[in-house]
N, C-alpha and C positions, 0 to 999 in steps of 0.2 A: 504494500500500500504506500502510493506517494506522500511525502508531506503539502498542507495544503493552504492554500492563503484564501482565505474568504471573501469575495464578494458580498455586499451589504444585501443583497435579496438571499442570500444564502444563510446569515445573520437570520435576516426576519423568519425563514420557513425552520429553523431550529430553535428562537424562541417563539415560533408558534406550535413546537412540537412533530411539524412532518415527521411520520415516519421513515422514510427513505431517507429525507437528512441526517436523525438520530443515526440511521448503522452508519450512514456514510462515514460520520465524525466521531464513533463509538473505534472505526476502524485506521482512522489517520494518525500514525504516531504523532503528530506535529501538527499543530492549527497556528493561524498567522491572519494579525490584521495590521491591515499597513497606517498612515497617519491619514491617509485621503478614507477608506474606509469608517475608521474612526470619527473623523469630521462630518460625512454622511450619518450615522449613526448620530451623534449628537446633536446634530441640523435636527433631524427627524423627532429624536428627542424633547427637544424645547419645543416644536410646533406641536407635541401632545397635549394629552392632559397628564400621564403618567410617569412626568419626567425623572423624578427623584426616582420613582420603583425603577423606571429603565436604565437607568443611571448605575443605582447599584446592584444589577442583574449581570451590567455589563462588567465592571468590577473584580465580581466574583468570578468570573467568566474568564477574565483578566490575569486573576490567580491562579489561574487551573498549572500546573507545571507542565502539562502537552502545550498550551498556548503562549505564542510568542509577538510581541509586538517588534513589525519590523522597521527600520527607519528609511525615511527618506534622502537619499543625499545626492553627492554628485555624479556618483556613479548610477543609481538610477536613474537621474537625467540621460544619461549616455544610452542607457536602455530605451527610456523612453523616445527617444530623439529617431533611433534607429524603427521604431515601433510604427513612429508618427509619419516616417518618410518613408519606409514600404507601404504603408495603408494608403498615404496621400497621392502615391505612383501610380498602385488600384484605381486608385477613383472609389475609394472605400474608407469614408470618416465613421470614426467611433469616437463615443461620449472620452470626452478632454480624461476624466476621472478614473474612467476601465483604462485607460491608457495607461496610469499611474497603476494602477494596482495588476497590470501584467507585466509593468517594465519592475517592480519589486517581486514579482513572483520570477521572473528570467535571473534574475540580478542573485536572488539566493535560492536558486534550483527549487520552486514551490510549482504544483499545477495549480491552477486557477477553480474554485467549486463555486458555478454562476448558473445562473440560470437564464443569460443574456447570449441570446444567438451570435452578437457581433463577436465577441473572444476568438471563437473560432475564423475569421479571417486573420490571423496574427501568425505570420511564421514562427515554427519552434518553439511555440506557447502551449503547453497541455492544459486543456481546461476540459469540465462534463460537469453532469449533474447527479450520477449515477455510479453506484460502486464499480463495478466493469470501469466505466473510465478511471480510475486512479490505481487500479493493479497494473504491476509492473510489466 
């Protein structure tokens, strides 16, 4: 099973319980939210009404010793820079933010767990939504 960097819709169908998410993440040595994830998440948060609960949901979640906050820096720039200029080649834009969080999934060998069709236009990005996609 790959290690895996979460997508913020991937977030939401795991604290809504999906089943197929639980094994997904029941199964991934390694879970990973990047600082753009994060920011998503907390946007989302404050426009609730259950921000505090979601707050410290995420926290705890935060704690887990499988999960890893990764960072942002220059060297994912370089990732994403590369990411942004084969897609724009295509004729193929993706949301500014899945860019950031596959050029940190490339950057520390993570697959991507989205449930956003576009990932998949991204060379050398492993992304799914489904266990089969993160076995090796």
């Amino acid at each position: 099973m790959r290690r895996l960097i979460l997508d913020t819709n991937a977030y939401a169908t795991f604290k809504r319980g999906d089943a197929r998410t639980l094994d997904i993440l029941r199964h991934a040595p390694e879970i990973a939210l990047n600082a753009t994830v994060m920011g998503e998440l907390l946007a989302g948060f404050a426009g609730g009404s259950r921000a505090a609960k979601n707050r410290r949901e995420l926290a705890e979640f935060l704690h887990s010793p499988r999960v890893r906050q990764l960072p942002v820096d220059a060297e994912t720039a370089e990732y994403y820079a590369v990411l942004f200029t084969g897609l724009h080649k295509k004729g193929r834009p993706v949301p500014t933010n899945d860019l950031w969080i596959a050029a940190s999934a490339m950057q520390h060998g993570y697959a991507v767990f989205s449930f956003d069709k576009h990932f998949a236009e991204m060379e050398n990005l492993i992304v799914g939504n489904t266990l089969n996609d993160f076995l090796p």
